[in-house]
C-alpha positions in Angstrom: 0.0 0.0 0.0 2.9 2.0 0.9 4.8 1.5 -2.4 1.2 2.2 -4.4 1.2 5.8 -2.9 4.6 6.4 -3.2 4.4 5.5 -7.3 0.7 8.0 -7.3 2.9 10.4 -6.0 5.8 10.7 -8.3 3.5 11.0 -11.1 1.3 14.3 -9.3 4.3 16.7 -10.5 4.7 15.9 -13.7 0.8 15.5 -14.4 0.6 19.2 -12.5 3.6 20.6 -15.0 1.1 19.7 -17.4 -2.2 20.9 -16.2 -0.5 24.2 -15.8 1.0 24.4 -19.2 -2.4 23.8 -20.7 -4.0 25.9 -18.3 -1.4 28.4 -19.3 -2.0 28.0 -23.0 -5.5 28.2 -22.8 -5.9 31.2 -20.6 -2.6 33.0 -19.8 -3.2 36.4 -22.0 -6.4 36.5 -19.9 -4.7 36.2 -16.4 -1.7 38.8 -17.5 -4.2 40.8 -17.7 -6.0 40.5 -14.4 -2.8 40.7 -12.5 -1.0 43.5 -14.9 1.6 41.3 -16.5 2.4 42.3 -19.8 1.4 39.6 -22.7 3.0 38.4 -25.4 1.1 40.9 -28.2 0.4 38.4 -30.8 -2.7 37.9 -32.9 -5.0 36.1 -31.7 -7.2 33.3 -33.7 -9.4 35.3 -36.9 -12.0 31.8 -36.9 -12.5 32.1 -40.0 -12.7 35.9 -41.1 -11.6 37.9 -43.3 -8.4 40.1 -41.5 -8.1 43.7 -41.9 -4.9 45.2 -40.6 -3.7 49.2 -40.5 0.7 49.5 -39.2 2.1 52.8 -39.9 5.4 51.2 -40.6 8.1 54.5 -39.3 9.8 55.3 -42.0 10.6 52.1 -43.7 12.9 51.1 -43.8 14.4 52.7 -41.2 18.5 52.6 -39.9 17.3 50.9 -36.5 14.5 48.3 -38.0 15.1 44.8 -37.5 13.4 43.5 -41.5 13.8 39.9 -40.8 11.7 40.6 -37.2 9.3 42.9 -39.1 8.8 40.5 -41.4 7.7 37.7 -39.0 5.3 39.9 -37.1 3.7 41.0 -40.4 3.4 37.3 -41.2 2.3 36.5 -37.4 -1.3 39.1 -38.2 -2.6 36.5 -40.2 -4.0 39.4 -42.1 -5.8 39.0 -45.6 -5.0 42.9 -46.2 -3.0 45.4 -44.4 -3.1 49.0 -45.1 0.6 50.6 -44.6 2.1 54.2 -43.8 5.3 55.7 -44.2 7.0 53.5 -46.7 9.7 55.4 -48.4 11.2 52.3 -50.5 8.2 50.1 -52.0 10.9 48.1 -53.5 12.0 47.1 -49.9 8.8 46.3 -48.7 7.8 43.8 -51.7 11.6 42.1 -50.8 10.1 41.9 -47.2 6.9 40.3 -48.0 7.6 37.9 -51.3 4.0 36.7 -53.1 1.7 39.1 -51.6 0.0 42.6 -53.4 1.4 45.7 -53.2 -0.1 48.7 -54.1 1.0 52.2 -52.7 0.4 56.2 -53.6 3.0 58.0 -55.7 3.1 60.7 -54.0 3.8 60.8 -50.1 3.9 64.2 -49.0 7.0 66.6 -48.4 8.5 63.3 -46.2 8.1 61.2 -49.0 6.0 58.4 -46.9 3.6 56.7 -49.1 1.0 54.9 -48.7 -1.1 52.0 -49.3 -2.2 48.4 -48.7 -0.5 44.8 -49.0 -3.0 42.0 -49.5 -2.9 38.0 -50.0 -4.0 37.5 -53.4 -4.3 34.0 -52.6 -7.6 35.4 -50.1 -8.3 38.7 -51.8 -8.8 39.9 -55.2 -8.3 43.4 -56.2 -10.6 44.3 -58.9 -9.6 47.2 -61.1 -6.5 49.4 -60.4 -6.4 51.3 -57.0 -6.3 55.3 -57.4 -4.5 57.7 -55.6 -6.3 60.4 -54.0 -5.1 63.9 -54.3 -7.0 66.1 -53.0 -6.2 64.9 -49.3 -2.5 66.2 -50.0 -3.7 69.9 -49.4 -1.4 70.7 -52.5 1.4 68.3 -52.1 1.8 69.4 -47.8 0.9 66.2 -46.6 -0.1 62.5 -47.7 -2.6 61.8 -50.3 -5.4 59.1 -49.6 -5.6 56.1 -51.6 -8.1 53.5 -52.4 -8.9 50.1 -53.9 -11.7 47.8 -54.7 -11.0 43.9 -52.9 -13.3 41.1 -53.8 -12.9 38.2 -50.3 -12.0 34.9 -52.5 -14.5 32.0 -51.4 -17.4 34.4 -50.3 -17.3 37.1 -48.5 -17.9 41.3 -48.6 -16.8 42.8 -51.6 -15.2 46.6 -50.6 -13.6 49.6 -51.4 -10.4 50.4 -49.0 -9.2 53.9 -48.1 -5.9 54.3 -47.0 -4.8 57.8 -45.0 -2.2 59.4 -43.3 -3.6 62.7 -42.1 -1.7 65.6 -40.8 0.2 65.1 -37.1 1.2 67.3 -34.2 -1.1 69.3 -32.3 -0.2 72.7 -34.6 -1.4 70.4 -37.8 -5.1 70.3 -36.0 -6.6 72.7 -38.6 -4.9 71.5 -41.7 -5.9 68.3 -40.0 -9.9 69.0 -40.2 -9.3 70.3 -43.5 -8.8 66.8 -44.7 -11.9 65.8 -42.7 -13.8 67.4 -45.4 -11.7 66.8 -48.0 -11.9 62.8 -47.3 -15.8 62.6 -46.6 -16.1 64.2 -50.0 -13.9 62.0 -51.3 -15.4 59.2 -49.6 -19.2 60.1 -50.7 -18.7 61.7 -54.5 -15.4 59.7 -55.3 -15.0 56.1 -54.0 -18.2 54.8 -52.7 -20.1 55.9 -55.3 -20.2 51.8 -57.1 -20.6 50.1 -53.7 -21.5 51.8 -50.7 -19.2 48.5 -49.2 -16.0 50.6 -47.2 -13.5 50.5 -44.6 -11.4 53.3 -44.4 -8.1 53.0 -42.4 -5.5 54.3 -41.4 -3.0 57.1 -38.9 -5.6 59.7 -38.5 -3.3 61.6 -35.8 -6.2 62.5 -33.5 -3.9 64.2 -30.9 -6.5 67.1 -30.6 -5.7 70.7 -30.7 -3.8 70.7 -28.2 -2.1 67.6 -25.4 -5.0 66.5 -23.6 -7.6 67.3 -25.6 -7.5 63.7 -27.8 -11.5 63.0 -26.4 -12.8 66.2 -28.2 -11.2 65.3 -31.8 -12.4 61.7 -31.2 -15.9 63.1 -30.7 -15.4 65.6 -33.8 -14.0 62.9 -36.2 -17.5 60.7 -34.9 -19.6 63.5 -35.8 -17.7 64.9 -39.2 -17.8 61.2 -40.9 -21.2 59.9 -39.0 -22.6 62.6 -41.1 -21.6 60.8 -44.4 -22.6 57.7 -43.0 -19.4 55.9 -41.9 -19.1 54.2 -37.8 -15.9 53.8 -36.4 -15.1 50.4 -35.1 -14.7 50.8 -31.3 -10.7 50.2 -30.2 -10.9 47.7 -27.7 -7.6 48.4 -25.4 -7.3 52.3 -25.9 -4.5 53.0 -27.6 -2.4 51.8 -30.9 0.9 54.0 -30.6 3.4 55.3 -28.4 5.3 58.4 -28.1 8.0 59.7 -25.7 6.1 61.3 -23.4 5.8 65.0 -22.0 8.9 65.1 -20.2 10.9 63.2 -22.6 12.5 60.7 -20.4 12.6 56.8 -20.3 9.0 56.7 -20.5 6.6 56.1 -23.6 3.2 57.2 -23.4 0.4 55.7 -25.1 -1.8 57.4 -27.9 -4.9 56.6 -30.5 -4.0 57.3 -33.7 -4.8 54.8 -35.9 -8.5 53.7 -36.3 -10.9 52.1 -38.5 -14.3 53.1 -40.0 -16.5 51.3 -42.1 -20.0 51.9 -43.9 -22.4 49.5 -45.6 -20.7 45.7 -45.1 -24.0 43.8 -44.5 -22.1 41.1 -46.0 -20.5 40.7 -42.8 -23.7 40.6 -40.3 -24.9 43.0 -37.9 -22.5 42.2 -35.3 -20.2 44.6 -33.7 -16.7 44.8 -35.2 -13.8 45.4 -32.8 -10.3 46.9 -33.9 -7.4 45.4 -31.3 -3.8 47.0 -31.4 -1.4 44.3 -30.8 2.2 44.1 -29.6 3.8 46.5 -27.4 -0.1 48.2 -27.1 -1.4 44.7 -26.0 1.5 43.5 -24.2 1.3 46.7 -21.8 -2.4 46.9 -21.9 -1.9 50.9 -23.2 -0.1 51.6 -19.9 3.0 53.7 -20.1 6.3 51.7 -20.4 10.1 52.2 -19.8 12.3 51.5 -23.1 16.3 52.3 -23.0 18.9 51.3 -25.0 20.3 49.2 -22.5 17.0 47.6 -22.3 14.4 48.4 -25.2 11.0 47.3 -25.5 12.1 45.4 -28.8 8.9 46.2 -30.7 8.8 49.9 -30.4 12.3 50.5 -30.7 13.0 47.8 -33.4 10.1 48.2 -35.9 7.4 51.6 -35.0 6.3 53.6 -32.4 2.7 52.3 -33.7 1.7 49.0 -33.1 -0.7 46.9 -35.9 -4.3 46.9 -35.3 -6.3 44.8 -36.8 -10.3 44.1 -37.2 -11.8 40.6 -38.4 -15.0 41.3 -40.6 -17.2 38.0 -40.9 -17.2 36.7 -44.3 -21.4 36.4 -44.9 -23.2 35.9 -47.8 -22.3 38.0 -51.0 -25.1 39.9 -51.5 -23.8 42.4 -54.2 -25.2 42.6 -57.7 
């Protein structure tokens, strides 16, 4: 009897190891966040949807970016289309991603940072040739919008895209709502004029007019395109970008800048749709964070400041004509 309880005993730890290792699998992004540990960032599960991604990609390719780990976190998304910002080498960025799409802007502004979307042509079609919008560069100042028409491969919505980059800082507030107009025109006279079907993505810098006062442009940008019938999707943990911080030290400070609006899509249901920043955002639940160069956070100092956020439409019935 002895012996029997001795042997049931020197199988509890291993068979523990394992409960917590599934336990861990299964539910540890959920229990970092109830005690404040910082997860691991990465995408989680689409089920079966079609993925819509937005990463403003800092200057790419930048001195400091790590390609080969910006690579594998653009492949970890498991997105079908990702709209990109600030790409000054297209050339670079189809090396970086072999067999997908690429189509960006011409034209990026006096920086030079274009714009535009990768997709998986092996899960998307895109119909027609995308077009470059002008008259959101306020006369070459700042980026043009751009725009393209993707058909889901095995059922799903068909949609435009609309790809921005509006004017940053806090002093680029009223340029800034100048676009507003500029892109609700474009999106109601211009682009959705086929298919009513959008989702318009992107940096839309909504640092208010001045620090603090991020709420108000939130509620302006709401009411500005709610008028021309678009609904932003709701940004589940807060934030989607860093930046250093008012006083400029070891600290980053979280920010929204990058959000997603759609109109029409009753391809994909009447659910709610839900846009998640992953990465540094996730992994420090949009709380502040140190990052040095003796110890970086490797994310935001190796690939951008922003962080990818993505939005999983249900793929439906195709009910276009």
């Amino acid at each position: 009897m002895v012996g029997r309880r001795r042997r049931g005993r020197r199988w509890l730890g291993p068979l523990l190891v394992v409960a917590l290792v599934v336990s861990w699998a299964l539910l540890g992004e959920r229990l970092r966040g109830l005690v404040g540990l910082p997860g691991d960032g990465g995408a989680p599960d689409k089920a079966g949807r079609l993925r819509i991604a937005t990463w403003n990609l800092r200057n790419f390719p930048g001195e400091r970016q790590d390609l080969p780990r910006l690579r594998a976190r653009l492949q970890e998304l498991a997105a079908d289309v990702i709209a990109v910002q600030e790409v000054r080498d297209p050339g670079a960025l189809r090396a970086l991603m072999p067999g997908w799409g690429l189509a960006l802007s011409e034209a990026g502004g006096r920086g030079g940072q274009r714009l535009g979307f990768l997709y998986d042509p092996s899960a998307v079609e895109l119909v027609g040739a995308p077009r470059e919008h002008a008259a959101l560069a306020m006369g070459g100042l700042v980026r043009p919008g751009f725009s393209g028409y993707l058909r889901a491969r095995g059922g799903g919505p068909d949609f435009h895209v609309v790809v921005v980059h509006l004017k940053s800082r806090a002093e680029g507030h009223g340029l800034r709502r100048a676009q507003w107009d500029a892109l609700a025109e474009i999106v109601v006279n211009d682009v959705a004029r086929g298919d009513a079907d959008l989702v318009l993505l992107g940096d839309f810098n909504a640092t208010g007019a001045e620090r603090g006062r991020e709420a108000q442009e939130l509620a302006d940008l709401d009411a500005r395109f709610g008028a021309v019938g678009l609904r932003r999707v709701a940004s589940a943990g807060g934030c989607s970008a860093y930046w250093d911080g008012a006083r400029r030290d070891a600290w980053h400070e979280p920010s929204l800048l990058d959000l997603v609006w759609v109109a029409g899509l009753r391809e994909a249901g009447e659910g709610p749709l839900e846009a998640r920043a992953l990465l540094h955002c996730a992994r420090h639940h949009c709380a502040a964070f140190r990052s040095t160069e003796a110890h970086p956070e490797p994310d935001y100092a190796d690939l951008s400041d922003h962080c990818p956020v993505v939005v999983d439409v249900p793929r439906g019935v195709d009910d276009d004509p």
